[in-house]
C-alpha positions in Angstrom: -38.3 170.5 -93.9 -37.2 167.6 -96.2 -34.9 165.4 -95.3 -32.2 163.3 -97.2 -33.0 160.1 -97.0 -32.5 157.0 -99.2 -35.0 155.4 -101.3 -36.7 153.1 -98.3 -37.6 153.8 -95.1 -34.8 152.4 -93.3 -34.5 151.0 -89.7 -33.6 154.0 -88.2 -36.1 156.0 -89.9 -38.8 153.3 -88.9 -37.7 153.2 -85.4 -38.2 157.4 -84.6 -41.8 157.3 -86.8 -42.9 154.5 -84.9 -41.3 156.1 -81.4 -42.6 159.4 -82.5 -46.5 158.0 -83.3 -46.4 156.1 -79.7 -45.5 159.2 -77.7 -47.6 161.4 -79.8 -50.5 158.9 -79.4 -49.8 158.9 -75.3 -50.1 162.6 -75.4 -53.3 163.0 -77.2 -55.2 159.8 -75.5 -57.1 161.5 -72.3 -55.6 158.3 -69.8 -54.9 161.0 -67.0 -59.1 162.1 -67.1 -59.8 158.1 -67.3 -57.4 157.3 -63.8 -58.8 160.1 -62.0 -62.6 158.9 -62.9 -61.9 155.3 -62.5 -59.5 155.3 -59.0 -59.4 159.1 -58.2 -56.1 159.2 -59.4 -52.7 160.3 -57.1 -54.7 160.9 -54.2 -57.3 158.1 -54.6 -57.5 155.0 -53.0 -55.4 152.7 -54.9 -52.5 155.2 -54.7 -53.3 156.6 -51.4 -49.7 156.6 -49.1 -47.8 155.3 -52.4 -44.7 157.6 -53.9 -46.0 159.9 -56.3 -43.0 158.5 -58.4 -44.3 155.6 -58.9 -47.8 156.8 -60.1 -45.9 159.2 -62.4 -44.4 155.8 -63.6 -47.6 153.7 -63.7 -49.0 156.6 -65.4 -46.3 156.6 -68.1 -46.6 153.1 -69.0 -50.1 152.9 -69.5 -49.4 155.9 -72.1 -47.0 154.6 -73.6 -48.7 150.6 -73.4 -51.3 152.0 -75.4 -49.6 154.7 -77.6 -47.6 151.7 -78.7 -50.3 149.3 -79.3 -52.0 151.9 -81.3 -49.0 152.8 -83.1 -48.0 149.3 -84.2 -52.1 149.1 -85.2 -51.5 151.9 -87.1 -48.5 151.1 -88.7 -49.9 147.7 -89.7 -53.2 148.8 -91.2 -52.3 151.8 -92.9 -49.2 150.0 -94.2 -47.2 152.7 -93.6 -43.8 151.6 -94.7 -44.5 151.0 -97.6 -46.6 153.8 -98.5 -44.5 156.5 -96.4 -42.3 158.7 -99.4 -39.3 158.5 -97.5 -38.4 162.3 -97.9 -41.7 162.9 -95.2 -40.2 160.5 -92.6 -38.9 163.5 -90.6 -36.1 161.9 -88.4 -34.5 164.4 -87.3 -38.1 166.5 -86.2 -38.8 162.8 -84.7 -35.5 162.2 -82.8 -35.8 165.9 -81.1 -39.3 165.5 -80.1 -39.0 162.6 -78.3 -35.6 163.0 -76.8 -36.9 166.4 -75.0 -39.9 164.4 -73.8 -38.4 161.0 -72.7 -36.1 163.2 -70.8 -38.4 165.2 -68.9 -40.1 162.0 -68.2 -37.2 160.4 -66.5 -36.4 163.8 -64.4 -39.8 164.2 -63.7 -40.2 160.3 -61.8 -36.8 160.8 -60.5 -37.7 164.4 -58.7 -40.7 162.9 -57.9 -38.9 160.9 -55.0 -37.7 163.5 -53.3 -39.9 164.7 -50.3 -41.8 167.6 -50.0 -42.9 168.0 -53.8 -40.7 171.1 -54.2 -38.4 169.3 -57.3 -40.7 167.8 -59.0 -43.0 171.1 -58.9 -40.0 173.2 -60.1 -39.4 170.3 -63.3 -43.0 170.6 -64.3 -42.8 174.2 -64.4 -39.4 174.3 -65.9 -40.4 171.6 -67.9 -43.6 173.4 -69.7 -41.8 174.9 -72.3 -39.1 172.5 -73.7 -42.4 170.6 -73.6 -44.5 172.7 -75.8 -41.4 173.3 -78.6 -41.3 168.9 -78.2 -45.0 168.5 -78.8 -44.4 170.9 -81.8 -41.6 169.4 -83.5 -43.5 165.9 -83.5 -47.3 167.2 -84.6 -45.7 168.6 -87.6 -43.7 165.6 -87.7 -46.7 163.3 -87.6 -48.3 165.7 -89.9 -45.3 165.4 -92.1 -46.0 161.4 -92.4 -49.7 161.2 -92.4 -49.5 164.1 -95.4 -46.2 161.5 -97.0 -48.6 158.6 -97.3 -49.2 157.5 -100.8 -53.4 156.9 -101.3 -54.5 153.5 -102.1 -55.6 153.3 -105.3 -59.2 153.5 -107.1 -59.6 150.2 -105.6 -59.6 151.2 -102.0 -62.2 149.9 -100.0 -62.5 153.6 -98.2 -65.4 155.0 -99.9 -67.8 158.5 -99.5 -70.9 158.5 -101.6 -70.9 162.4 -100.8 -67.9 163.2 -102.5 -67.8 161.3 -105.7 -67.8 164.9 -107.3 -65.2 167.4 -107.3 -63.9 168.2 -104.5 -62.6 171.4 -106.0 -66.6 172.3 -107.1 -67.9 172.0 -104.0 -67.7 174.9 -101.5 -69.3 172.8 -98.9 -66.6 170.1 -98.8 -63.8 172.7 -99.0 -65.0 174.9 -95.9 -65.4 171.9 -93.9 -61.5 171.0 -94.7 -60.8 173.9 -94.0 -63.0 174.2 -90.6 -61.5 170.9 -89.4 -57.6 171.7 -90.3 -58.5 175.3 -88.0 -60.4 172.9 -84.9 -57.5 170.6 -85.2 -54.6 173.4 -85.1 -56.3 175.0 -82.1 -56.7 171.9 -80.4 -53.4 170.9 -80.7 -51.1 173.9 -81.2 -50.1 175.4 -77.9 -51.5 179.0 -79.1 -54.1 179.7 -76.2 -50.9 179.2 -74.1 -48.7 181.0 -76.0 -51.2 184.6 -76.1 -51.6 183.7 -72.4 -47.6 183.6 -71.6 -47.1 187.0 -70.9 -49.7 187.1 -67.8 -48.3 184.2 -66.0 -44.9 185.2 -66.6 -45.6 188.8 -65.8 -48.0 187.0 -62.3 -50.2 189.5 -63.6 -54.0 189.1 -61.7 -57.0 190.0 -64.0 -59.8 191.7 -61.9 -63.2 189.0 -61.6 -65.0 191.1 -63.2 -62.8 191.1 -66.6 -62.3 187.5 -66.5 -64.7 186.3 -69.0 -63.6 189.1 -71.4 -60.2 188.4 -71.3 -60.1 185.0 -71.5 -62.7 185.2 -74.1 -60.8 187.9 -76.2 -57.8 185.1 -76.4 -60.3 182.3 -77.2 -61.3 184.2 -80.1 -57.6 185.5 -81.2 -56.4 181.8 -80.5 -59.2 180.5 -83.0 -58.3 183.3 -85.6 -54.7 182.2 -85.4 -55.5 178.6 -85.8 -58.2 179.8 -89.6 -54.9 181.5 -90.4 -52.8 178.8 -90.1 -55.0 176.6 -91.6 -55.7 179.1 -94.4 -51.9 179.0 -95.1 -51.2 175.2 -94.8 -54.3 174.7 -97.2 -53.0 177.1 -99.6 -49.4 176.7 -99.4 -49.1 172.8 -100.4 -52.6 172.7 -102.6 -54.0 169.9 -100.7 -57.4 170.6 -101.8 -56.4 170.1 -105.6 -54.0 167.0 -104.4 -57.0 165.4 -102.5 -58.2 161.6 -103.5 -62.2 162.7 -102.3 -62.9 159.1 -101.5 -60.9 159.9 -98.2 -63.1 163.0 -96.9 -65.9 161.8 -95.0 -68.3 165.3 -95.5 -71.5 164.4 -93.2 -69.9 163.3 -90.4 -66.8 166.0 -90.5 -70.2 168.5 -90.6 -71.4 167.3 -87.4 -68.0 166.9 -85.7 -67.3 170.7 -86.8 -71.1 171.7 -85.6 -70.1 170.1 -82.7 -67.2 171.6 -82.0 -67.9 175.0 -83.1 -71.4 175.1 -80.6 -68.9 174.4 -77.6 -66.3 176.7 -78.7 -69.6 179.6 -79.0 -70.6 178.0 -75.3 -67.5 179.0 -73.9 -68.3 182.7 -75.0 -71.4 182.3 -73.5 -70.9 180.6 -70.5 -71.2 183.0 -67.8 -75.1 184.4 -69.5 -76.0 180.7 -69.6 -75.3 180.0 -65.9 -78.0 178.3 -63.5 -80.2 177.8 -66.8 -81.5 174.2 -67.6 -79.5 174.4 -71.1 -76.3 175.4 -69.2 -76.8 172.5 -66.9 -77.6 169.8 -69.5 -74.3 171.2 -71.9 -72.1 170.7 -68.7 -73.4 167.2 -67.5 -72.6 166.0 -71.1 -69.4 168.6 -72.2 -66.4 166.6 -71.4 -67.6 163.1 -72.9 -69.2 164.7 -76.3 -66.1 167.3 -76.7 -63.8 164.5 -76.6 -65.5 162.1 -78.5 -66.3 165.1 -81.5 -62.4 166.1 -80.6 -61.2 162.4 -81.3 -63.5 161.8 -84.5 -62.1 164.9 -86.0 -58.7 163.7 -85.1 -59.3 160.6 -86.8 -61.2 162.0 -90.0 -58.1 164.4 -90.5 -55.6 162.2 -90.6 -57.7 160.4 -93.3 -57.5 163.8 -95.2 -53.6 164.1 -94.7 -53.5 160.2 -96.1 -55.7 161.0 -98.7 -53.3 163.4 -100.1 -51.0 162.9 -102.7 -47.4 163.1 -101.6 -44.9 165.2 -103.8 -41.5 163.0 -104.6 -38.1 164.4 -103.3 -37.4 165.2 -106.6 -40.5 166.8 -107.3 -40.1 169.1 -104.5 -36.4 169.7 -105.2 -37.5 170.5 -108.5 -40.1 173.0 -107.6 -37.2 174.5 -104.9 -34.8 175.3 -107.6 -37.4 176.2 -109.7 -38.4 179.0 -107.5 -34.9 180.1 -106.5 -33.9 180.2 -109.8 -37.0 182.8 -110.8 -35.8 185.2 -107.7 -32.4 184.8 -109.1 -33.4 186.2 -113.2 -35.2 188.9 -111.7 -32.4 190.8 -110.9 -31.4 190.9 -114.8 -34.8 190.4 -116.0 -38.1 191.7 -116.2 -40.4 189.6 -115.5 -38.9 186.1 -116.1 -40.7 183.0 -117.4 -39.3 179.7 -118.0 -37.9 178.6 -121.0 -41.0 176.2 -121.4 -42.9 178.8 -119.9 -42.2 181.1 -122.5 -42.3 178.2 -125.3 -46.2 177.9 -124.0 -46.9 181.8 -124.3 -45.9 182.2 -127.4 -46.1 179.0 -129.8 -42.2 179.2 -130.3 -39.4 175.7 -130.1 -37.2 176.0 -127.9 -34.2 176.4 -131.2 -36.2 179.5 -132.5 -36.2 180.9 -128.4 -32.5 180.5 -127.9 -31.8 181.6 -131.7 -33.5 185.0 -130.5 -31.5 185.1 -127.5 -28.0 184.6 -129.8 -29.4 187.5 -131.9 -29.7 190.2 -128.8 -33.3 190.2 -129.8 -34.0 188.0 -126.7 -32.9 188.5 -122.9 -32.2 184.9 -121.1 -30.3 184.1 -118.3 -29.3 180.7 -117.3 -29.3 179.4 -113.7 -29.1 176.1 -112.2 -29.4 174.6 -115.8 -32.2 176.5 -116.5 -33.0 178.7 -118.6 -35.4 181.8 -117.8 -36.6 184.4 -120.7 -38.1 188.3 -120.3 -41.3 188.0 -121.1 -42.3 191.8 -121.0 -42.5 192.0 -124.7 -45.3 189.3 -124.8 -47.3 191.3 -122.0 -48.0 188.6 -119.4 -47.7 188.5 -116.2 -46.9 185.0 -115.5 -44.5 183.0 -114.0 -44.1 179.6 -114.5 
């Protein structure tokens, strides 16, 4: 998903990361829980007899007050603009996201005037799914920048006595990345939703007494999806081995995973638990602690993503053509190495290689400017 863009983040670009952040921000802050505790929300007293437009409206604003306030904070402190490689600012991703949202916004306040609550029922309905594709297209957006950020350098004041060792030695560190990458995708990702789509669409009506199985069943598929994804993204892009460690904070990404994971296990277990003291004292404090440990991970991810060295345009276009070029010698070769590649294996300059490949005693094919050799007759199966 890289984009062209010039060598600085220009105004336009600034303007849909900084858009993007604020609405992604608004979605992610719990300000809807926080109404409803504080004034009882639509149907409280404050609102009581008002349009339900113009709570939809209030609502929005406070969202987006302090989406933006947060962004700007964010943008200031992190110093994202200059730091951002401008090939992750992800306009386009950006630009989709928040048009699809923005306009279900304005459609949503506007049916929201109309008496009897039938319009604005329909939009919200209607609305769910361009909805879910929005939120997608700007996670991986934000993802996109938080992963383009360069890492300060050794003289940063963010510091973790735990990890002054390699990251890369420590199997401890690594399945806590990994653990807190799979928390955040299933937090975020619309993938309980997406396994549950069929039933709602279908109005099928599961029987009481196979509730707790079937919504357990997708619980647990939702969570194996989100280790796969996370598996992939980990593996994929190499972040471990492109990871600064002075940006992973290991105790208290433990606890935020323990934390996590007990009330993901307390949702399979719910129903046994029920009436006991322990199932009483988890639900008193559930809401408040899974936020807060929700939030914390949040935040201790997107130091991870920063933390990670971002690959230049030309870096990645290099790799790109790279990789296209090895599918393309294939077809003529067997087993194709590059010209360095091959150079490496053997011990050979690059005058004695293509002096081979003048003689017919070599195979080479060119592609792109490059130049890949067979390496069967060295017995390796490498590619590089």
């Amino acid at each position: 998903m890289n984009e062209p863009t010039s060598n600085v983040i220009n105004n336009y670009n600034r303007f849909q990361v900084g858009l993007g952040l604020m609405i992604v921000i608004a979605l992610i802050i719990p300000t809807n829980l926080v109404i409803h505790k504080l004034i009882g929300g639509m149907y409280g007293s404050v609102f009581k007899g008002q349009s339900p437009a113009f709570f939809h409206l209030i609502n929005v604003l406070i969202d987006f007050g302090i989406g933006a306030g947060l962004a700007w904070i964010a943008i200031i402190k992190l110093n994202i603009w200059n730091r951002l490689e401008p090939n992750y600012a992800s306009p386009t991703l950006f630009s989709i996201g928040t048009s699809i949202i923005i306009l279900f916004l304005v459609i949503r306040i506007f049916a929201s005037t109309i008496q009897g609550g039938g319009p604005a029922y329909a939009v919200s309905i209607i609305g769910a799914y361009p909805l879910m594709l929005a939120k997608l297209l700007l996670y991986i957006a934000v993802f996109r920048v938080m992963l383009g950020i360069k890492p300060m350098d050794k003289s940063s004041p963010i510091k973790d006595n735990a990890t002054k060792h390699s990251i890369l030695n420590n199997r401890n560190i690594k399945i806590q990345i990994f653990l807190g990458f799979a928390l955040v995708l299933m937090s975020i990702l619309p993938i309980y939703t997406t396994i549950d789509l069929p039933r709602k669409l279908l109005h099928i009506v599961i029987d009481k007494t196979n509730q707790t199985l079937y919504f357990n069943t997708i619980r647990l598929l939702s969570f194996g999806i989100s280790i796969y994804l996370a598996w992939l993204l980990i593996n994929k892009y190499k972040f471990i081995e492109r990871l600064n460690s002075s940006y992973v904070y290991t105790k208290t990404l433990t606890v935020v995973n323990a934390v996590l994971l007990f009330f993901m296990m307390y949702g399979f277990f719910r129903t046994t638990l029920n009436g006991s003291a322990l199932s009483l004292l988890i639900s008193s404090g559930h809401p408040y602690l899974y936020l807060t440990a929700n939030y914390i991970l949040y935040v201790l991810m997107i130091l991870i993503l920063i933390g990670i060295k971002p690959k230049k345009a030309s870096e990645t276009t290099q790799g790109v053509k790279k990789e296209k070029g090895i599918q393309e010698a294939r077809k003529v070769l067997n087993n194709p190495v590059t010209l360095s590649g091959y150079m490496r294996l053997t011990g050979k300059s690059s005058d004695e290689v293509t002096n081979e490949i003048a003689k017919g005693s070599l195979k080479g094919f060119e592609y792109d400017g490059m130049l890949y050799i067979e390496s069967n007759n060295i017995n390796t199966g490498k590619s590089s």
